[in-house]
VEXVO-525700 format. One record per residue (C-alpha): z, y, x; residue in one letter. Coordinates in steps of 0.02 Angstrom, whole numbers, plus 50000, padded with zeros to 5 digits. Layout:
REM residues N
ZYXa;...
***
This chain:
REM residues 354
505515044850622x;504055039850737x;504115037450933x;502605045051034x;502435039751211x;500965049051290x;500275046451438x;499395064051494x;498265068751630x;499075083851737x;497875097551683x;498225094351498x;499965094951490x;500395111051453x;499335109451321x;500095094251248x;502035101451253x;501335117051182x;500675108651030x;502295095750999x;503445111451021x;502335121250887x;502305107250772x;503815106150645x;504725091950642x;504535088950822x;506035082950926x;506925075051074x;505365081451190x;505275072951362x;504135075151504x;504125065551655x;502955073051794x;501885059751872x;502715045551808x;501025037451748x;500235026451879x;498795017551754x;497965028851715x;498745043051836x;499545058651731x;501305063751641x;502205054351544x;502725063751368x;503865057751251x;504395062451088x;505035059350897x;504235065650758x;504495063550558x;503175053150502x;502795067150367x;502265077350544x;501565061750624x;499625062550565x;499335080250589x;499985078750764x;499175062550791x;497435071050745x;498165086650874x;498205073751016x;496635065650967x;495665082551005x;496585087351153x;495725069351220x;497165060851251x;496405044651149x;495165042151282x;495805051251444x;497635045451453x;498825037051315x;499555038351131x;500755024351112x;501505026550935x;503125015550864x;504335016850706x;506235021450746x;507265010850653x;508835021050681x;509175037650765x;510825044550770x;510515064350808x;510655080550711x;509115084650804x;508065069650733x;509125075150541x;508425092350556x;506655089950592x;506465077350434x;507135091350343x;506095104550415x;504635091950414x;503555095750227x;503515083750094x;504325066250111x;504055052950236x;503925039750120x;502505048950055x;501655053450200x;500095042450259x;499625037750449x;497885038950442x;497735031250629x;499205017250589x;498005012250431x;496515011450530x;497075002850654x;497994991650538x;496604989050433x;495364986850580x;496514971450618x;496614963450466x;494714964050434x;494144953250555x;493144938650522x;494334927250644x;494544907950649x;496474912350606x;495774921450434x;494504909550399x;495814896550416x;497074903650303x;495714907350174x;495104889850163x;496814881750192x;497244894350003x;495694889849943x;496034871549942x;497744871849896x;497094883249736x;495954867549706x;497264856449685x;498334868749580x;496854870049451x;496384850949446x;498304847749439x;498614864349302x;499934865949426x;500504882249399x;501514883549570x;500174878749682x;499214893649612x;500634905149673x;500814897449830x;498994896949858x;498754915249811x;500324920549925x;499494911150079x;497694921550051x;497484932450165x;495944941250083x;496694959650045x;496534963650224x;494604965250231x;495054972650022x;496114985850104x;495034989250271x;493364991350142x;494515004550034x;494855014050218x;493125011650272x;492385022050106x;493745034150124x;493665039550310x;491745036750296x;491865024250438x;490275013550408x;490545000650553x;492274996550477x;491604995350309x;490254980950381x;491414972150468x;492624968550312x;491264966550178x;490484952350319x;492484945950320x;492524944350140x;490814936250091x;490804924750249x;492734920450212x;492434917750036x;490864907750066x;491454897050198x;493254892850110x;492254887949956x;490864876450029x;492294865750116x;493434867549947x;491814859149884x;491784844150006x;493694843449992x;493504841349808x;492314826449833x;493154819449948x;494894819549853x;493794813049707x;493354797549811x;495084791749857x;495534792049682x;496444809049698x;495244818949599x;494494816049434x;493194826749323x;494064821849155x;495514831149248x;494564847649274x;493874846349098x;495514841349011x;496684854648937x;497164866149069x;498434875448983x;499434886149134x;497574887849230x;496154888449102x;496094908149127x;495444908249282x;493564904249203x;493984915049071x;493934932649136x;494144946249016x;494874964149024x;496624961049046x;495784952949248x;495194969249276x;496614978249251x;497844967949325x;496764968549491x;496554988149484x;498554987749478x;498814976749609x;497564987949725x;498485002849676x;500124993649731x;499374983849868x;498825001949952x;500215011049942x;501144994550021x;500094997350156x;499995017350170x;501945020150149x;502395003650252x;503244996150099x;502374977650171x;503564966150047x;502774973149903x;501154965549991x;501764950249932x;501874955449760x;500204960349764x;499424945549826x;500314933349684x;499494945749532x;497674942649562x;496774926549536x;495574928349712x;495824912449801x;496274901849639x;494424908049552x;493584904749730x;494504888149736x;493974882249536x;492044886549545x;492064876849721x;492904861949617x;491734864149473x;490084866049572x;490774850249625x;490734839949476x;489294850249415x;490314861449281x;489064875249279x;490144885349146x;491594886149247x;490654889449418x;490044904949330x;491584908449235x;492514908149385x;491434917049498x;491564931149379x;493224932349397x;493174932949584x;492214948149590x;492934954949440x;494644955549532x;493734961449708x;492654973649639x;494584981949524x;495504981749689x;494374991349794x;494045003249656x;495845006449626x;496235006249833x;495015018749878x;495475030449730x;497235027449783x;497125032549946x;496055048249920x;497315052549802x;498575052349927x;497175061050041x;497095074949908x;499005076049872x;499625077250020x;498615087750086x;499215100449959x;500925096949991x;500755101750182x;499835116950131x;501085123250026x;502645114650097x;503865127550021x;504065127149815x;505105140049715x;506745135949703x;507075136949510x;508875145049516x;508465159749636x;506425161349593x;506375164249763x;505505150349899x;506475139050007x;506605143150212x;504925140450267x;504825132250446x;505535143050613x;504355155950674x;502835151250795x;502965131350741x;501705125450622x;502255111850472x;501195096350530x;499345105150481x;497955106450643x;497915124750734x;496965130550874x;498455125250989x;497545120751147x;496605137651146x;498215145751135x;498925135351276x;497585140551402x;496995122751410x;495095119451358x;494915106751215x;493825092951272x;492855085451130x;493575073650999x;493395054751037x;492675041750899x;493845038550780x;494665020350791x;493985014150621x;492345015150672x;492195011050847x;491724990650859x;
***
């Protein structure tokens, strides 16, 4: 279940209760007249299955409530209520399934920017990768690939071509080349400079590498493995499953490929440079690929499911109860209209506003 708080100018909420008390799986409605000092308005609260949450989210959005008052949104972690039990179950489809459109942009929107916090974790990975391939240390590479924080901008690009949201689309492809760039010019200097204390060696790069050698030796089996970790990467993300995130990020070789053509270029080692930059963009170019065809699957899916939230049931042939009369199953209606309230024009969508 999902917690709105809503913070609603007086003329508009009418409009607003109308539209939560149409929408199925709506519950535990409160309004609060005047209780809003900043900005001045109602204060509305309900819960709502997250299989209901988008399609009301997107209700609110064009009622104007984005830009003239409030929508605070939060998971419930536990609610104890027959009410809450029977609007899952009136709610289509399942919530596990269901994706928050505005929770991934804004998510996503997040995670994409090209921050001194990013760029440090990307170049702290990066050099840690570097001395996991000089060292074939097999557990540095893990370690370094867990600490990368590069499927943010991955996911946000995925979002971006989905939702058609150019300005989010610029902002993580400039997070990932500028990342990428930066972490491996200073991977380069750190490589000389642990080569000058003794620390690094080029008979050590060039030596059997047994546990690390395949990260300047793409072949198919990179591709795939990074169109499976963007498949499970994005629907970590869409169906707030974040521990499989972690998963995700120790299956593709990213960071550890940035970190061994920043060591070779280095020393020199044109073959592996190349070798290795392949394999960076090999693995970027499979997980947004798989990510964006992931999530307008889910686009496509569910969209079917709320459409036709009520299958045969296979021992009767008949259909299963469809929701009460008058409330609609999570898909948009013309509920302000019928409200009396005029519908003031939709604001900018999130993933595309800065």
């Amino acid at each position: 279940m999902l917690h709105l708080r809503l913070i609603v100018p007086a003329d508009r909420t009418e409009a607003v209760v109308h539209t939560i008390e149409e929408t199925v799986g709506t519950t535990h409605l409160v309004v609060l007249p005047g209780a809003a000092r900043d900005p001045a308005g109602d204060v509305v609260m309900c819960d709502v299955a997250r299989e209901a949450g988008d399609a009301l989210l997107g209700e609110l959005r064009e009622l104007g409530l984005d830009e003239a008052g409030s929508i605070a949104v939060e998971s419930i972690d536990l609610s104890l209520s027959k009410r809450a039990d029977k609007a899952e179950e009136e709610a289509p489809g399942e919530g596990a399934d269901a994706v928050l459109w505005e929770h991934l942009a804004d998510a996503t929107h997040e995670e994409s920017t090209l921050s001194v916090t990013y760029l440090a974790f990307l170049v702290i990975a990066t050099m840690i990768a570097a001395c996991g391939v000089v060292l074939d240390n097999a557990i540095l590479i893990v370690g370094a690939m867990a600490v990368g924080p590069e499927f943010g901008p991955l996911a946000g690009l995925c979002t971006a071509l989905v939702r058609r949201a150019p300005r989010l689309a610029a902002r993580s492809a400039i997070a990932l080349l500028v990342g990428f760039a930066a972490a491996m010019a200073l991977t380069t200097g750190f490589s000389i400079a642990m080569d000058a204390v003794g620390l690094f060696g080029k008979d050590m790069l060039e030596g059997a590498r047994p546990n690390t050698d395949f990260i300047w030796k793409p072949d198919m089996f990179s591709f795939v493995v990074a169109v499976l970790a963007g498949i499970a990467g994005t629907l970590s993300l869409t169906s707030a499953k974040s521990g499989a995130l972690v998963g995700v990020a120790i299956s593709v070789t990213t960071v550890p490929a940035a970190a061994n053509a920043a060591v070779a270029l280095g020393y020199g080692e044109i073959d592996q440079m190349w070798g290795s930059t392949e394999q960076l963009l090999l693995n970027l170019v499979g997980i947004v690929v798989a990510g964006t065809l992931t999530l307008v699957a889910q686009k496509v899916l569910w969209g079917r499911r709320v459409v036709f939230p009520t299958p045969p049931l296979p021992e009767t042939g008949g259909s299963a109860p469809g929701p009460p009369p008058g409330r609609r199953p999570g898909p948009r209606s013309s509920s302000a209209g019928e409200a009396g309230q005029p519908r003031p024009p939709q604001g900018p969508d999130p993933a595309d506003v800065g």
